[in-house]
FINUSE-537354 format. One record per residue (C-alpha): residue number from 1; x, y, z. Coordinates in Angstrom, 2 decimals, padded with zeros to 5 digits, m for minus. Layout:
N
<NUM,<X,Y,Z>>
...
END
This chain:
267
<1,<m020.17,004.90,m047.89>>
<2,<m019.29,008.29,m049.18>>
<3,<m019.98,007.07,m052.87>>
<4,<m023.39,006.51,m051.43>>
<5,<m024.27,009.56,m050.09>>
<6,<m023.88,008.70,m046.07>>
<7,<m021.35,010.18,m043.93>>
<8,<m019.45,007.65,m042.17>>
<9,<m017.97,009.32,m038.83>>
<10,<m015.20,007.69,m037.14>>
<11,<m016.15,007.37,m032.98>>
<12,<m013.78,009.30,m030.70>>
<13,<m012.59,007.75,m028.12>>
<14,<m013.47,004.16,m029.07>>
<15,<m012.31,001.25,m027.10>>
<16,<m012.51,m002.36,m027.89>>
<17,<m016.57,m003.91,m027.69>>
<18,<m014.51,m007.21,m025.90>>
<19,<m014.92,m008.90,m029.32>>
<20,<m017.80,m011.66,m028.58>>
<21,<m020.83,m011.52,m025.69>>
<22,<m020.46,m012.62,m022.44>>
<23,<m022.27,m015.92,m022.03>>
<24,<m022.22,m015.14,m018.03>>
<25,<m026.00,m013.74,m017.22>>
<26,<m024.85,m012.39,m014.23>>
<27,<m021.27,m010.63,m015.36>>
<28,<m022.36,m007.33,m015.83>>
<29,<m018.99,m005.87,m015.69>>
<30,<m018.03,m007.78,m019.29>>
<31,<m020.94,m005.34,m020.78>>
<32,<m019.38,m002.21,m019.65>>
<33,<m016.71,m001.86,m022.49>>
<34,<m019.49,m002.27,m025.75>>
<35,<m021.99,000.07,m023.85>>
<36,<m019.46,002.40,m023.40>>
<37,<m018.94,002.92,m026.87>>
<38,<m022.53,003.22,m026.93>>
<39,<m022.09,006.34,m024.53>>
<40,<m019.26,007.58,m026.95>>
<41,<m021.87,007.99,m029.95>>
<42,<m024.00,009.79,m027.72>>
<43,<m021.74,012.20,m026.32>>
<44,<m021.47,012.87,m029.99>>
<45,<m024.92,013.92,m030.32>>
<46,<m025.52,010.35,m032.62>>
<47,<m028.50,008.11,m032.08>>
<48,<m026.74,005.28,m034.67>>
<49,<m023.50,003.05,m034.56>>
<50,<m022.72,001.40,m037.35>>
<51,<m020.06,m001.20,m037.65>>
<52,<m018.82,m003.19,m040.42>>
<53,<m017.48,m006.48,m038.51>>
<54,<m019.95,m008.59,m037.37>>
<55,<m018.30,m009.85,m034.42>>
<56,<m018.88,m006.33,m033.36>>
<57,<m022.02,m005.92,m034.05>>
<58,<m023.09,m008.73,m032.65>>
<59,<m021.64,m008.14,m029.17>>
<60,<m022.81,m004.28,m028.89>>
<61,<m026.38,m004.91,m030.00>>
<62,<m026.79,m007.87,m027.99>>
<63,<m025.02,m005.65,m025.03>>
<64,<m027.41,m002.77,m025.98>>
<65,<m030.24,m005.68,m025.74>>
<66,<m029.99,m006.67,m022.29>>
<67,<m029.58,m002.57,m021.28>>
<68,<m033.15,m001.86,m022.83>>
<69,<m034.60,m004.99,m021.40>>
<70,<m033.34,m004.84,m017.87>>
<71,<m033.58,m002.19,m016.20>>
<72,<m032.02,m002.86,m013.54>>
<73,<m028.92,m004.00,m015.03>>
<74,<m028.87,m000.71,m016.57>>
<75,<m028.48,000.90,m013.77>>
<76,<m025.99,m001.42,m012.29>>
<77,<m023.96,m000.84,m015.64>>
<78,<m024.52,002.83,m015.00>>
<79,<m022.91,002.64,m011.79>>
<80,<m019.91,000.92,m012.43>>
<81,<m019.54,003.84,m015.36>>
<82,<m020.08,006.52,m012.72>>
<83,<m016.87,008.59,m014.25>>
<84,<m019.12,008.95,m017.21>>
<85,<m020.47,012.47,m017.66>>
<86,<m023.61,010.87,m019.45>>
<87,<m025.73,007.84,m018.22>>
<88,<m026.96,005.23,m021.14>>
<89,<m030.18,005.41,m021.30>>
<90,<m030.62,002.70,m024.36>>
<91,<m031.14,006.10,m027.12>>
<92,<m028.47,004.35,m029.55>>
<93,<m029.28,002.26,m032.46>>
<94,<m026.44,m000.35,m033.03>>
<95,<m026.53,m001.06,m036.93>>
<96,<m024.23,m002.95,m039.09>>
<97,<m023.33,m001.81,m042.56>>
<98,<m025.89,m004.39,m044.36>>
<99,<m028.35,m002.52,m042.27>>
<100,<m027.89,000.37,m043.27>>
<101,<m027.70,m000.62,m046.72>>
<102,<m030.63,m002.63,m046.90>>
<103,<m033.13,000.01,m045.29>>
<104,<m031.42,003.53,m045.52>>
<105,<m030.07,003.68,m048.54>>
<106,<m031.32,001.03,m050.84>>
<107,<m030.41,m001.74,m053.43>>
<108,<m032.17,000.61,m056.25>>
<109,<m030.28,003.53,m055.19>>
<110,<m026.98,001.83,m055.07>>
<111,<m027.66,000.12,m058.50>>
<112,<m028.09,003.59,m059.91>>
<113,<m024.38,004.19,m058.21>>
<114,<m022.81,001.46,m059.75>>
<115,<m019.77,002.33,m062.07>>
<116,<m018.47,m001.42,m063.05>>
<117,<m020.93,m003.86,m062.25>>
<118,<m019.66,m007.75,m061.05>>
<119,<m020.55,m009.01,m064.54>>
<120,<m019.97,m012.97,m064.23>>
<121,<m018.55,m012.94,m061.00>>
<122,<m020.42,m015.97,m059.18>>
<123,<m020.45,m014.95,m055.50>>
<124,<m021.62,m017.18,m052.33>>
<125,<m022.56,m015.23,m049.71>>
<126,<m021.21,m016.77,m046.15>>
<127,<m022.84,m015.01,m042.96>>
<128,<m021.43,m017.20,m040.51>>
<129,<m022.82,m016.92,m036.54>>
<130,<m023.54,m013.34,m035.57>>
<131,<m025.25,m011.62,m038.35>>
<132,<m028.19,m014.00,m038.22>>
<133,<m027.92,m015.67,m034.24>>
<134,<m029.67,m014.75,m031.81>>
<135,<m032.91,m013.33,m033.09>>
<136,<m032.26,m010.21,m030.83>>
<137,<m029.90,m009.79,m032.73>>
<138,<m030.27,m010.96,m036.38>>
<139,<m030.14,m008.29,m039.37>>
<140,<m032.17,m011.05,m041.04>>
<141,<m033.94,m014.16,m041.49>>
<142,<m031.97,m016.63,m039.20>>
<143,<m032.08,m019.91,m041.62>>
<144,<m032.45,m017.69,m045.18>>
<145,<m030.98,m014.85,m045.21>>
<146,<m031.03,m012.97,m048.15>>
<147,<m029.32,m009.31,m047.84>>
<148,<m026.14,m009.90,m048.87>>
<149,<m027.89,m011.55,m051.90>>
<150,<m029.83,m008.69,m052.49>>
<151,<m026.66,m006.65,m052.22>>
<152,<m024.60,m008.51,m054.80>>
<153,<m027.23,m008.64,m057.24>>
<154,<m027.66,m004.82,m056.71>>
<155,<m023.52,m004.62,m057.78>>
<156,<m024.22,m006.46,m060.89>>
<157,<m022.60,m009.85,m059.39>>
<158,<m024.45,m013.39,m059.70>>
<159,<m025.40,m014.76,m055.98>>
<160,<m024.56,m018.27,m055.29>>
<161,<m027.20,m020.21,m053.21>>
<162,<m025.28,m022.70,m050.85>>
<163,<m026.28,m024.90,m048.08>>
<164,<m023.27,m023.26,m045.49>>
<165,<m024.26,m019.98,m045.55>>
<166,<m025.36,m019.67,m042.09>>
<167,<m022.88,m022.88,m040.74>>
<168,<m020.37,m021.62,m038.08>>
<169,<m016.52,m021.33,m039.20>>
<170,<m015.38,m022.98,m035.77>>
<171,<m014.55,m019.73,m034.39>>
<172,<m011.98,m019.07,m032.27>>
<173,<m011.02,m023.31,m032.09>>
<174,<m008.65,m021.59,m035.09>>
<175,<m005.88,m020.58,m031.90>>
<176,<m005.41,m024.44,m030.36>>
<177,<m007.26,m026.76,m032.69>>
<178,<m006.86,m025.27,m036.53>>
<179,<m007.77,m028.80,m037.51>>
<180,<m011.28,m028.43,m036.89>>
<181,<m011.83,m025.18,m038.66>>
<182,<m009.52,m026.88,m041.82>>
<183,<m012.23,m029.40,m041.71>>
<184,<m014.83,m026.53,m041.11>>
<185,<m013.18,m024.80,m044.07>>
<186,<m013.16,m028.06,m046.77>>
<187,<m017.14,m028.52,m046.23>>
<188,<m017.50,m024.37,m046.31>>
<189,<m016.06,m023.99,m049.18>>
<190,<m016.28,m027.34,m051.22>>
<191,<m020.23,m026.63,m050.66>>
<192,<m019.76,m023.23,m052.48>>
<193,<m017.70,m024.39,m055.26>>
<194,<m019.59,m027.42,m055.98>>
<195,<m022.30,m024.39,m056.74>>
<196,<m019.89,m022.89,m058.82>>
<197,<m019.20,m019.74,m056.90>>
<198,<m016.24,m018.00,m057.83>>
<199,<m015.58,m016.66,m054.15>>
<200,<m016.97,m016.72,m051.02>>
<201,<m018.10,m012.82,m049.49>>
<202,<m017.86,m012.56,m045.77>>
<203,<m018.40,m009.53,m043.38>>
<204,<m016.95,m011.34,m040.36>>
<205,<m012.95,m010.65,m039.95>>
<206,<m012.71,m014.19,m037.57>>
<207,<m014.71,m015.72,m040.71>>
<208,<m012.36,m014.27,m042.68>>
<209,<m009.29,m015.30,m041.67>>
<210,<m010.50,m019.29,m040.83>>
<211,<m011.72,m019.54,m044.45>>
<212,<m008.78,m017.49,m046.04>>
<213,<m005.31,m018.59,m043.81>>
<214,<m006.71,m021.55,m042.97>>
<215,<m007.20,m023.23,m046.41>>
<216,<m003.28,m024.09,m046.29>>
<217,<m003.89,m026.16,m043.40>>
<218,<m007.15,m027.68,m045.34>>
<219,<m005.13,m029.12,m048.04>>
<220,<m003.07,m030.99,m046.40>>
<221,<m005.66,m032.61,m044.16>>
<222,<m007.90,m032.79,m047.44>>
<223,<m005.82,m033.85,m050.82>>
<224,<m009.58,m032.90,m052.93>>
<225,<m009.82,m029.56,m051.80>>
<226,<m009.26,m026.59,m053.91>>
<227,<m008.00,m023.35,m052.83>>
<228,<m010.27,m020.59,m053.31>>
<229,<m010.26,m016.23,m053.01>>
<230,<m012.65,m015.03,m049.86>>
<231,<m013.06,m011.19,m049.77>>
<232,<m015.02,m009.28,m047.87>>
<233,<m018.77,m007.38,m048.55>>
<234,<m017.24,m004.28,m048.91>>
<235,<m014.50,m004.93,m051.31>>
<236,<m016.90,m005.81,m053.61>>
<237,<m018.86,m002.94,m053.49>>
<238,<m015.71,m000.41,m053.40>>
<239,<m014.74,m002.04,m056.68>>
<240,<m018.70,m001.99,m057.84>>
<241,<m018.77,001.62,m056.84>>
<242,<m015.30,003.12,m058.53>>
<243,<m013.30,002.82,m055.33>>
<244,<m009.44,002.97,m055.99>>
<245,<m007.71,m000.27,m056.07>>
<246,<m005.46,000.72,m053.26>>
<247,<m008.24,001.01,m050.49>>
<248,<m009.13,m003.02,m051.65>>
<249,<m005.58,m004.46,m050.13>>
<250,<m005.71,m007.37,m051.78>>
<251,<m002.13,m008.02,m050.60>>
<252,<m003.71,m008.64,m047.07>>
<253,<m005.35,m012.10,m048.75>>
<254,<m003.81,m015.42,m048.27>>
<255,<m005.43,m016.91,m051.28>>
<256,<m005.21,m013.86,m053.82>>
<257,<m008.46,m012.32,m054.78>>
<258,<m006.58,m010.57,m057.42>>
<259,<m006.78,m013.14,m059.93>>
<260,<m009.91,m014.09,m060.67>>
<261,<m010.83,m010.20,m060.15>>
<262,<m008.28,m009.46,m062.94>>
<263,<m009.89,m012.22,m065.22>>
<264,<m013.29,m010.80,m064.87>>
<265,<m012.55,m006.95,m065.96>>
<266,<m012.68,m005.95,m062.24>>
<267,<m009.26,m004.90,m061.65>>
END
């Protein structure tokens, strides 16, 4: 974000947003923990959180959602948080880094930034479930998307259009039933590669790790599949932007990135 020209603050005093949104319309007390990370960035004296995971984002704006709309639940919220030197009021914007991307800083700008383009790197862009569901809380179109697209072809990488861009991972069935996210996994990622992407890009870290780990598990339920690299967003455009190799760790990756980065001039 730096290389872009926008100063990327870390929050003080952050806590954990509770990691997905309560499904419970009347458990208030489950919003408390993302809105009060809302009530850190004010205290700052910011009127924006941005976050790159979307399991993040999706929980704090839908959080911050529900405080705008409902009064009353506001206040409730408010009250629990009465140790709080500041109410929330519903002044923060909660943005994720496509966002701010897309409609602060620019594809043109960031093509103008670009230092080694993706030249022949076919990439399929996988939202998964919270960038795009529910439409309070969509960065885009729910059904076509077409940011992280835009963003690829900005970095000088090829998008791959695939029919499981916006198909659900299986979530957190990865702790007691890996099976179904293996199968989740084969259809995934067989649908990308019979488009022949070279990876998949995700932003979600849950997404992440079913379609990465969980490919060892896919082979041996499925003796067709084929093992291949999923990065993130944002190690694309570190590399696309000049970034040092050792911010990437690409020793994190089950299936190694490193590869097919190396055989396209990117590494």
């Amino acid at each position: 974000m730096d290389r872009l020209g926008v100063e990327a603050v870390e929050l003080e005093r952050w806590n954990c947003c509770g990691t997905v949104y309560s499904l419970s319309a009347d458990d208030l007390m489950r919003q408390v923990a993302p809105i009060r990370n809302l009530i850190r960035a004010k205290e700052g004296g910011n009127s924006q959180l941005m976050t790159g995971c979307s399991m993040c984002f999706n929980t704090l704006k839908r959080a911050n959602h529900r405080a705008r709309t409902n009064e009353e639940d506001l206040a409730r919220m408010n009250a629990f948080m009465y140790d709080e030197p500041v109410d929330y009021e519903g002044d923060v914007d909660v943005l994720h880094v496509l966002e701010v991307v897309r409609d602060q800083i620019g594809f043109d700008a960031i093509r103008e930034r670009v230092v080694k383009p993706l030249e022949g790197l076919r990439v399929a862009c996988y939202y998964g479930c919270m960038l795009v569901r529910p439409n309070e809380a969509a960065i885009d179109d729910t059904e076509n998307p077409s940011v992280l697209e835009d963003l690829i072809t900005a970095l000088g990488g090829e998008p791959v259009d695939f029919s499981h861009k916006t198909e659900c991972c299986g979530a957190h069935q990865t702790v007691d039933k890996p099976e179904i996210v293996a199968d989740k996994t084969y259809g995934i990622l067989g649908a990308a590669m019979a488009q022949g992407a070279d990876t998949v890009a995700v932003s979600c870290p849950l997404c992440a790790f079913n379609l990465d780990h969980r490919q060892e598990t896919t082979l041996k339920l499925h003796s067709d599949f084929h093992t291949m690299p999923v990065v993130y967003f944002s190690q694309l455009m570190a590399i696309a932007l000049g970034g040092s190799e050792s911010v990437l760790r690409l020793d994190l990756h089950h299936t190694p990135p490193a590869p097919l980065l190396a055989g396209k001039g990117l590494l």
